[in-house]
C-alpha positions in Angstrom: 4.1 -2.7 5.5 2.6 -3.8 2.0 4.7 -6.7 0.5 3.7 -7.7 -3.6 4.6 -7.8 -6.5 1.5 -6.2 -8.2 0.9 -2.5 -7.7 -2.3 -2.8 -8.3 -2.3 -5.2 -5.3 -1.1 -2.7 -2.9 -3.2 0.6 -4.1 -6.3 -1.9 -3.5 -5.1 -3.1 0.3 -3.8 0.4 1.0 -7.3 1.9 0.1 -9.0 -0.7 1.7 -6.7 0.0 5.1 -6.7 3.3 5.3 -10.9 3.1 5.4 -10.2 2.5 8.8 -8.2 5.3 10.9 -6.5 2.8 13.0 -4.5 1.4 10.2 -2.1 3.6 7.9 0.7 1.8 5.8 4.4 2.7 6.3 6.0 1.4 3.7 5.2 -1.0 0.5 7.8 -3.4 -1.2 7.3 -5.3 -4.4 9.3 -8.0 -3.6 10.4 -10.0 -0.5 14.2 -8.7 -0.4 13.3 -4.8 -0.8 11.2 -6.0 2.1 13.8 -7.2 4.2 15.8 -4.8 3.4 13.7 -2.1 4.6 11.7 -3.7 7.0 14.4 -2.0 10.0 13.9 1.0 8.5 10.4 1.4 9.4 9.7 -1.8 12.2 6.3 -1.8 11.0 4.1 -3.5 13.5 2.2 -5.5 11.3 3.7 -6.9 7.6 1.1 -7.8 4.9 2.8 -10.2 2.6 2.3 -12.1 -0.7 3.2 -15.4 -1.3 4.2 -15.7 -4.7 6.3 -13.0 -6.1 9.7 -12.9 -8.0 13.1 -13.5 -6.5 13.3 -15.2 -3.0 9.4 -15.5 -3.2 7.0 -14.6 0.3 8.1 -18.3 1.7 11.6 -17.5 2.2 11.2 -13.7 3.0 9.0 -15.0 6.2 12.2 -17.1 7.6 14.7 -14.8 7.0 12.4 -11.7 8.5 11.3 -14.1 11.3 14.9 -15.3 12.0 16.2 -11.4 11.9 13.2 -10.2 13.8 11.7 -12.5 15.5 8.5 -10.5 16.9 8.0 -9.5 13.7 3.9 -10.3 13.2 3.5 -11.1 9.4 -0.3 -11.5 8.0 -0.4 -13.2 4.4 -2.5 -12.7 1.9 -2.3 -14.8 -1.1 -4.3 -16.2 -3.9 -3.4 -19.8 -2.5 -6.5 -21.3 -1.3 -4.8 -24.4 -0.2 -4.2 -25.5 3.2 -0.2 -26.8 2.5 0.7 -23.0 2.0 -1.2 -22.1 4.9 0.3 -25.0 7.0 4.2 -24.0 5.3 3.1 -20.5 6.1 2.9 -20.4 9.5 5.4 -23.4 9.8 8.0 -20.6 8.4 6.5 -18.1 10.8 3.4 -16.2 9.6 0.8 -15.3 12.6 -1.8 -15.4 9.9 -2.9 -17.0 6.4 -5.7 -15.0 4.3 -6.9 -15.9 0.8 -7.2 -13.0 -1.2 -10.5 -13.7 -2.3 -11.6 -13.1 1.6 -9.6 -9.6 1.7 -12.6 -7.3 1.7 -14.9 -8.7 4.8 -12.0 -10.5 6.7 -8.2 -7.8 6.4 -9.2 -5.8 9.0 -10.2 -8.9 11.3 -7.4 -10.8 10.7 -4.9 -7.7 11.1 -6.3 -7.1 14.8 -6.3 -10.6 15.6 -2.3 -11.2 14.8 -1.6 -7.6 16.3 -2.7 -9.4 19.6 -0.7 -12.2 19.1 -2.6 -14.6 18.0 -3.2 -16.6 14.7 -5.7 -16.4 12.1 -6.6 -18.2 9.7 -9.0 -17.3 7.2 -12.4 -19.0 7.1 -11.8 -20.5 4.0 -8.6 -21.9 4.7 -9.2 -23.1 8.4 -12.4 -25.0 7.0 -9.9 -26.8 4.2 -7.1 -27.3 7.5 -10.1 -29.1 9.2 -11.1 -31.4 6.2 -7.7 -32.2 5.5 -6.9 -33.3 9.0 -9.6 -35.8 8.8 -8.7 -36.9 5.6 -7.6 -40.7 6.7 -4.3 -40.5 3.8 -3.5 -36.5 5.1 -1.4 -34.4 3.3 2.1 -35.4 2.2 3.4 -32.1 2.2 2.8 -31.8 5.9 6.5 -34.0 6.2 8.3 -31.1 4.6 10.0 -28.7 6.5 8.7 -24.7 5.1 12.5 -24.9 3.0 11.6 -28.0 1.8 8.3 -27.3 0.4 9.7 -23.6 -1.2 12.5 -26.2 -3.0 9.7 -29.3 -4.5 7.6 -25.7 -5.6 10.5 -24.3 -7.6 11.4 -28.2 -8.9 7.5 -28.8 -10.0 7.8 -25.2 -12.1 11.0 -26.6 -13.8 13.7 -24.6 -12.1 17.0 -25.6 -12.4 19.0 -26.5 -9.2 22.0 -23.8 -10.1 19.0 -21.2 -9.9 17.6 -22.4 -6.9 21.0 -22.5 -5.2 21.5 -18.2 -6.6 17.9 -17.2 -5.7 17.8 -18.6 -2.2 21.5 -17.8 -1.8 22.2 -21.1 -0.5 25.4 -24.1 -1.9 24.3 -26.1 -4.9 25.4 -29.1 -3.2 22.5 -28.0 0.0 20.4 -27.4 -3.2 20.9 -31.1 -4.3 20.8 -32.6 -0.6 17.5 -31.2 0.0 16.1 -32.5 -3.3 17.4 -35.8 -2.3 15.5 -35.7 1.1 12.3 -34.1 -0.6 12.1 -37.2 -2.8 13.0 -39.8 -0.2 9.9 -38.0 2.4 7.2 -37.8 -0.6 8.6 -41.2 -2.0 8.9 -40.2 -5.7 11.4 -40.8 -8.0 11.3 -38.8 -10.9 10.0 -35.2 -12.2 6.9 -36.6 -13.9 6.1 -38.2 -10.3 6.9 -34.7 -8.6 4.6 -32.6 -10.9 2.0 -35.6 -10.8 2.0 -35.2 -7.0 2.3 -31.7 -6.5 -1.3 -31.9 -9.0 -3.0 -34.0 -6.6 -2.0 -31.5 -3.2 -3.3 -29.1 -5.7 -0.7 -27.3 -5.6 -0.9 -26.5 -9.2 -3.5 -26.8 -12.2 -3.7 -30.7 -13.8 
């Protein structure tokens, strides 16, 4: 199953996938609930899944696919080349974490690898994982849980916490309790802070 938001997206991995005769696509979705929805529908053994896409965004729709089907084998394949959405990634429950810029030479690879079970990790990414576990101040988004780190993203981009609380489907009061714990683990204060730190994970453009 092909999981984002662009069209253009999917008609690009489709054609790509089905280059190879042991790959065809069951389904596509264009955004994370359509593909929880129909993700019993067609128990695809392999998901291919966008991280950032309107709505509940790829984050969440790992954790609630994983948590409803939890041998589900989700591959993603974003245009984060960062290692915090990797590390959130498969801290949420993805078996794999590809940049899109690597799609052509390393899809096929990275599908077979997580079909067997195991994780992969796209060359790019693992060699930024490496770095930044050697790096002697590491990565402060490491202390957030994946829930956590889909909150402080939607906070840096100015959401409000009444829309936060709607798009996840969760309490505005959990809304607020989280943000409270976000800013105690990352130590910051205010929204300037949050945005200057979520700049220097490069987690967005300064």
């Amino acid at each position: 199953m092909l999981v984002d938001d662009h069209a253009v997206v999917r008609a690009g991995v489709r054609r790509l996938l089905e280059q190879d005769e042991r790959f065809s696509v069951v389904a596509e979705a264009e955004t994370g609930e359509r593909a929880y929805q129909i993700f019993g529908e067609h128990l695809p053994d392999i998901t291919v899944l966008d991280l950032s896409m309107p709505g509940i965004g790829g984050m969440e729709t790992i954790k609630r696919m994983i948590a409803r089907y939890p041998t589900a084998k989700i591959l993603v394949l974003s245009m984060h080349e960062n290692a915090a959405f990797a590390s959130q990634a498969l801290k949420a429950g993805a078996k794999g974490y590809l940049a899109k810029s690597g799609l052509a030479e390393e899809l096929s690879n990275a599908i077979q690898w997580v079909m067997t079970g195991q994780t992969y990790l796209g060359s790019e990414i693992s060699h930024k994982i490496a770095l930044q576990m050697h790096n002697t101040q590491g990565d402060p988004m490491q202390s957030l849980s994946a829930r956590e780190f889909e909150i402080f993203r939607m906070l840096v981009d100015g959401v409000d916490l009444s829309s936060i609380a709607t798009t996840l489907n969760i309490s505005l009061k959990t809304v607020a309790n989280y943000q409270t714990t976000i800013k105690q683990k990352l130590g910051i204060n205010s929204p300037v802070e949050m945005v200057r730190l979520a700049i220097r994970c490069g987690l967005i453009e300064s």
